[in-house]
VEXKEMAR-804960 format. One line per 10 residues: their letters; for each residue y, z, x of C-alpha. Coordinates in Angstrom, 3 decimals. Each point is the difference from the previous one (the first is absolute). Layout:
REM residues N
a) Y Z X ~ ...
This chain:
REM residues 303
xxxxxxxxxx) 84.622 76.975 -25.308 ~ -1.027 -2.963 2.063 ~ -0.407 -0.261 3.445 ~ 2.042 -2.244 2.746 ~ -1.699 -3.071 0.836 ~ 1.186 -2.294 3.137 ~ 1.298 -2.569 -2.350 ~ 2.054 2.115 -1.751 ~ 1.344 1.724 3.116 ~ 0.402 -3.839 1.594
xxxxxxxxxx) 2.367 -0.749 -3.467 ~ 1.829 3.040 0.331 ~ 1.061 -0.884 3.581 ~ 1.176 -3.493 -0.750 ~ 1.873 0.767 -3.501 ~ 1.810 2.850 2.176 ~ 0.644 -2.456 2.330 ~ 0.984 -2.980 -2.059 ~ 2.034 1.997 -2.725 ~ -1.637 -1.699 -2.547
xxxxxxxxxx) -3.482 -0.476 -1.365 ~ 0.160 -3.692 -0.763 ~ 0.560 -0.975 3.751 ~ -2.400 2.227 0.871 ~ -2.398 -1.772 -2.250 ~ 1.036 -3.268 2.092 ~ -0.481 1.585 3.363 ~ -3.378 1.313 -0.563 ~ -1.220 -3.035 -2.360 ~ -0.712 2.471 -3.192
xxxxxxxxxx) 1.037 -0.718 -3.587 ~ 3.568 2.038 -0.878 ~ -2.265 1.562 -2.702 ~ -3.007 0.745 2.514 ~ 2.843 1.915 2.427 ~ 1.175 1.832 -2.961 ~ -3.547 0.912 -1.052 ~ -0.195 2.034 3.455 ~ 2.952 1.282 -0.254 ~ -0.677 1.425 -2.988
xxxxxxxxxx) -3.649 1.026 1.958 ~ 1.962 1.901 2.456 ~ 2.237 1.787 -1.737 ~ -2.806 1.143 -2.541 ~ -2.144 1.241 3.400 ~ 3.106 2.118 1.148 ~ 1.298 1.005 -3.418 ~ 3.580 -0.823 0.805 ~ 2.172 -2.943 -0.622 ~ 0.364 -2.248 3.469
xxxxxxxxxx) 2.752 -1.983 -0.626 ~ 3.009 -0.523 -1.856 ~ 0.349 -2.771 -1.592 ~ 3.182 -1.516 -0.529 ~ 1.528 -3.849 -1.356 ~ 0.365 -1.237 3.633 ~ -3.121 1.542 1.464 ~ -1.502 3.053 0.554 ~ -0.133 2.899 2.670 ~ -2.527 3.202 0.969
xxxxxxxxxx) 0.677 3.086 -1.764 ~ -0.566 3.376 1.954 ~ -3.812 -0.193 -0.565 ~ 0.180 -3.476 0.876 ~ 1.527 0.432 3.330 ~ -2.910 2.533 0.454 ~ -2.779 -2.442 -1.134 ~ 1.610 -2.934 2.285 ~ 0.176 2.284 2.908 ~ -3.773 0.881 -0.212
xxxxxxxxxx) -0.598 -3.462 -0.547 ~ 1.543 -1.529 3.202 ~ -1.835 2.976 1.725 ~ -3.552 -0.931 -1.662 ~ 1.037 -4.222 0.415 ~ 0.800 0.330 3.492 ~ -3.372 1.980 0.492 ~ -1.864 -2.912 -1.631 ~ 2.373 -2.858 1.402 ~ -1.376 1.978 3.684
xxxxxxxxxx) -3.145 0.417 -0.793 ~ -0.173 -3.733 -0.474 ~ 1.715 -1.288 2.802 ~ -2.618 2.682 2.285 ~ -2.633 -2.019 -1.741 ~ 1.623 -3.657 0.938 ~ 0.262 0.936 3.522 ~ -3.648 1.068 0.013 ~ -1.207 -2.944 -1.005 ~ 1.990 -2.181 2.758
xxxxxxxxxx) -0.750 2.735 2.411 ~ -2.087 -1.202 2.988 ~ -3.347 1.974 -0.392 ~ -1.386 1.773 2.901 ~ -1.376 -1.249 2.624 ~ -3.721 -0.657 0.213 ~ -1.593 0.086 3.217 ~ -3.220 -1.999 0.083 ~ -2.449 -0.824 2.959 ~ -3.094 -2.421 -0.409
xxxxxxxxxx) -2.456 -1.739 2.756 ~ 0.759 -3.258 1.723 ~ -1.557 -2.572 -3.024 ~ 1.703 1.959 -2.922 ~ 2.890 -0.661 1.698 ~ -0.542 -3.808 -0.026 ~ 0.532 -0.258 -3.998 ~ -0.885 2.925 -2.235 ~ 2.607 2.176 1.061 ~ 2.600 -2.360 0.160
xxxxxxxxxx) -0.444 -1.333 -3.316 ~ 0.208 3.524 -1.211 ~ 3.200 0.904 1.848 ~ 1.400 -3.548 -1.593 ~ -1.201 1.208 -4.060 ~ 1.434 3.085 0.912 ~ 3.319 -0.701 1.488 ~ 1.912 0.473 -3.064 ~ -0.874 3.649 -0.171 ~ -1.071 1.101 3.664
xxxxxxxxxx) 3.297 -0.917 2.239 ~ -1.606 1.572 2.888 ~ -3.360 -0.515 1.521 ~ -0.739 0.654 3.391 ~ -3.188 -1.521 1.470 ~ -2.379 1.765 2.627 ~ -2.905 -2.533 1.195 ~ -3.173 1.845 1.351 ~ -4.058 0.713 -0.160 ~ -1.238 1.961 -3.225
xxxxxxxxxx) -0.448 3.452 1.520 ~ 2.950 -0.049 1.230 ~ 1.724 -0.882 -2.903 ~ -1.814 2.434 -1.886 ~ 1.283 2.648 2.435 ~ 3.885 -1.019 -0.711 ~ -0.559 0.326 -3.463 ~ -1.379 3.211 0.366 ~ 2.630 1.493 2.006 ~ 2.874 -1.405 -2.330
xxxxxxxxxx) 1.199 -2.461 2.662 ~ -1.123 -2.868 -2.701 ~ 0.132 -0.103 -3.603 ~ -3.239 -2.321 -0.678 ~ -2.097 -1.944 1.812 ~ -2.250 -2.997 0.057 ~ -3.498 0.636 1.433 ~ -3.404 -1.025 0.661 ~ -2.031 3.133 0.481 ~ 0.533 3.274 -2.154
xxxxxxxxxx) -3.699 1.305 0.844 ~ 1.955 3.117 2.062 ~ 3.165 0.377 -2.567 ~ 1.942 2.909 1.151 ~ 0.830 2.687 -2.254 ~ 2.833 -0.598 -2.679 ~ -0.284 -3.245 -0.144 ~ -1.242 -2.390 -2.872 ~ -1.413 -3.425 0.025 ~ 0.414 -3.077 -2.538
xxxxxxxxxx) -2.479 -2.663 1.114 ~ 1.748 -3.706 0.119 ~ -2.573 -2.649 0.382 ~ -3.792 -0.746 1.839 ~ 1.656 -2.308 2.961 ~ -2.462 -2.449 0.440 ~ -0.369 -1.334 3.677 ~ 0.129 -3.310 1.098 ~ -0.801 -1.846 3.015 ~ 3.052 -2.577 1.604
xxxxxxxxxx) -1.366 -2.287 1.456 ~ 1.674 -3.399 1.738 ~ 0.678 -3.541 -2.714 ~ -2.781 -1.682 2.565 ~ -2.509 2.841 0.233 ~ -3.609 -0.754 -1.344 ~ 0.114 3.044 -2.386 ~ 3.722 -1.648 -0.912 ~ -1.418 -1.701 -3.402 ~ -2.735 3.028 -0.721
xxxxxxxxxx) 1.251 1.944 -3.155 ~ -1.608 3.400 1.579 ~ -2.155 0.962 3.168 ~ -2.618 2.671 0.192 ~ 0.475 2.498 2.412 ~ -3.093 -1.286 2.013 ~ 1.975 -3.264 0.000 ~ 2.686 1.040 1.962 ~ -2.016 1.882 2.627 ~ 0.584 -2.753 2.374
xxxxxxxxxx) 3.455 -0.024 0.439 ~ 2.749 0.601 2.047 ~ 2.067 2.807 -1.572 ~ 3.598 0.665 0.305 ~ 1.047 3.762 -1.121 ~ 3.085 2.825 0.261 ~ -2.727 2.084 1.779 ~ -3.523 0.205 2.082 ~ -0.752 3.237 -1.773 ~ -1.787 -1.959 -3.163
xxxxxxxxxx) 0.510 2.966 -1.840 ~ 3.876 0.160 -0.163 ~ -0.816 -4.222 -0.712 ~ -0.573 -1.690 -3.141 ~ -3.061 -1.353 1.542 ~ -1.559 3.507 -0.340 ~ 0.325 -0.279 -3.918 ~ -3.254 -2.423 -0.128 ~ -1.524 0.061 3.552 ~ -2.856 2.434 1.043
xxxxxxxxxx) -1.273 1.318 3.306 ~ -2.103 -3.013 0.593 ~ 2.708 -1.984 0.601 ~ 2.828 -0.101 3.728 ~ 2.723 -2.447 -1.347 ~ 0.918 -2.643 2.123 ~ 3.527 1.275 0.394 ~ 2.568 -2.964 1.555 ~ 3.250 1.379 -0.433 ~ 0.794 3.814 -0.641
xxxxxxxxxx) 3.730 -1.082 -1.781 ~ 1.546 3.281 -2.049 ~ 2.841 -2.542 -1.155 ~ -0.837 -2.229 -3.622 ~ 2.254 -2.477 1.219 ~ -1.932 -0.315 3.426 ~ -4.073 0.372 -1.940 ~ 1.226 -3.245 -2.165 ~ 1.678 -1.777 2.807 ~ -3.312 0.246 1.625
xxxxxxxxxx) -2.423 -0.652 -2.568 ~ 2.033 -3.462 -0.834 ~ 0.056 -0.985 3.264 ~ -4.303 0.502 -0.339 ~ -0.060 2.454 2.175 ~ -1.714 2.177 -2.114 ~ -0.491 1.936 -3.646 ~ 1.135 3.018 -1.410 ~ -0.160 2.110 -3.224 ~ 3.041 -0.116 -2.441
xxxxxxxxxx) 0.647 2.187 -2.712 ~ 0.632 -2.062 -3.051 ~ 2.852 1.686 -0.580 ~ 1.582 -1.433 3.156 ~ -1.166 -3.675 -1.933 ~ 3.651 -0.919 -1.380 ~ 1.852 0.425 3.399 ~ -2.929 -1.487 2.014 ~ 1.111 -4.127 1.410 ~ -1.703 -2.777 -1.579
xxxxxxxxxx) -1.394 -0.764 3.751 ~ -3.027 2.713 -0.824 ~ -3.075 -0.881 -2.055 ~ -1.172 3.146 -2.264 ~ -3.881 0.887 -0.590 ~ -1.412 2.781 -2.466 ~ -2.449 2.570 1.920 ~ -2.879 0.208 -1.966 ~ -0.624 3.734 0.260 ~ 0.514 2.962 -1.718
xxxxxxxxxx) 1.493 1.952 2.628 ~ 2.846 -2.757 0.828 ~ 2.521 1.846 -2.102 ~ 2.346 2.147 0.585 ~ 1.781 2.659 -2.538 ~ 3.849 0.488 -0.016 ~ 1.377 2.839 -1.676 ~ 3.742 1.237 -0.286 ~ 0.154 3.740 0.718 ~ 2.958 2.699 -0.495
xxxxxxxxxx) 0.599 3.795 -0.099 ~ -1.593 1.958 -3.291 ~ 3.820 0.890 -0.957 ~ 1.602 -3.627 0.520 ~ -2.998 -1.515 -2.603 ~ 2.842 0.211 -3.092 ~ 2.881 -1.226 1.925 ~ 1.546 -3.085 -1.157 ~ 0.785 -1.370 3.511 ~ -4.176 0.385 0.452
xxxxxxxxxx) -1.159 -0.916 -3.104 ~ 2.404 -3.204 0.115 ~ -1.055 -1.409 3.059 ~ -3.902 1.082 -0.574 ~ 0.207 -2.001 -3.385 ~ 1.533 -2.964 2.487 ~ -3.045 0.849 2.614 ~ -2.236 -0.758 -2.929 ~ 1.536 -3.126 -1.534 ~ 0.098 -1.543 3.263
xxxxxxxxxx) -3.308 1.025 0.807 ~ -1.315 -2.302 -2.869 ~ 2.548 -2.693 0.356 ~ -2.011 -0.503 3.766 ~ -3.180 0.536 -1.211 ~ 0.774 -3.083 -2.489 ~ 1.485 -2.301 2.922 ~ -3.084 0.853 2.445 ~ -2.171 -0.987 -2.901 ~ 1.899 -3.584 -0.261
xxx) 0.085 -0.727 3.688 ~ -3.229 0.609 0.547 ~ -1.618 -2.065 -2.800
């Protein structure tokens, strides 16, 4: 004795349905011979004749009506089960809450939200300074974040290192370090500064600058759109992440720091139980990509 198969159960159905095994050979696109073939399949799994056959057409016997019966139940289950999976797949995946600091905002995290879009619906955005970015992710009030400094990572939470950001220095088209392709530090000791803060060490300029050196500080400007405004109008020079490069305006002339310590590392960071979630791993994958794709254009412009 055979056993049922989901073919033959799927031919049972439709000869009981159609009367006759020839236009149920049309409906499902079989041979007349292939439908009788698992006919013959079924019957020999339930040991009992399934149909009648007659000159006009044929009809379930007893056992037939039994088989057919089991087979709309175990069809239906299987016709479900499918349409459960359909609507998973054009279900709108959870919503992934991400936060990331002022310059990852400018391009890296957009392009990821855009590579994304087709399977991340929902992605709220929360702008703000590493700590306390690492804080929200620790307390579950965002899913992943985009930081600079993972020195003090608290507990539960794991770190995938993005890029070295290099630093640059904006300076204005007519500036005298305009056509230089990088500056040493020393270089730049004699001019006026405009930064997001006085305290050098929540500055960029405190990535490369030593006690030896009080910055000439012209404009204290927490605002991007203000710091460029200002340094085109030669008011001043700041420090610009390179990953800020593809937003910045074509009004700003970009110079290489020559110094080891004129980089700065960005990392993506989540909870230890969210690292195999597909909403995480998704966008982290996007993180990444874009993360090179940047890398590449800062590369071009500043040849």
């Amino acid at each position: 004795m055979g056993d049922f198969t989901i073919v033959g159960l799927r031919v049972v159905r439709e000869a009981a349905r159609c009367g006759s095994f020839s236009t149920a050979a049309e409906n499902l696109g079989y041979t007349q011979s292939a439908v009788s073939r698992q006919i013959a399949l079924m019957e020999q799994a339930a040991g009992k004749t399934l149909f009648e056959r007659h000159a006009r057409g044929v009809q379930p016997t007893e056992a037939g009506r039994i088989v057919l019966r089991h087979a709309e139940t175990v069809l239906g289950g299987l016709g479900a089960a499918r349409h459960d999976l359909d609507q998973l797949a054009a279900r709108p995946p959870a919503l992934l809450r991400v936060g990331a600091f002022s310059t990852a905002m400018a391009a890296l995290v957009p392009r990821a939200i855009a590579d994304t879009a087709a399977r991340l619906a929902r992605v709220p955005l929360r702008e703000g300074t590493s700590p306390l970015l690492l804080a929200a992710v620790a307390r579950g009030r965002l899913d992943l974040a985009v930081v600079t400094e993972t020195r003090t990572l608290p507990d539960d939470l794991e770190v995938e290192p993005l890029l070295d950001d290099p630093l640059l220095i904006a300076v204005a088209p007519d500036h005298t370090l305009a056509d230089r392709v990088s500056v040493t530090p020393a270089q730049l000791r004699g001019e006026r500064w405009i930064v997001g803060s006085t305290e050098l060490n929540s500055t960029l300029l405190g990535a490369f600058s030593d006690a030896t050196w009080e910055p000439d500080i012209a404009f204290v400007a927490r605002d991007w759109f203000a710091k460029l405004g200002l340094v085109a109008a030669g008011m001043g020079i700041t420090v610009v992440p390179s990953i800020a490069v593809p937003v910045l305006p074509p009004t700003i002339a970009l110079i290489r720091i020559d110094h080891p310590a004129a980089v700065r590392s960005t990392a993506v960071v989540y909870r230890s139980e969210a690292r195999d979630a597909e909403p995480t791993r998704t966008f982290t994958e996007a993180l990444r990509d874009g993360a090179a794709e940047l890398s590449a254009e800062v590369r071009q412009r500043l040849r």
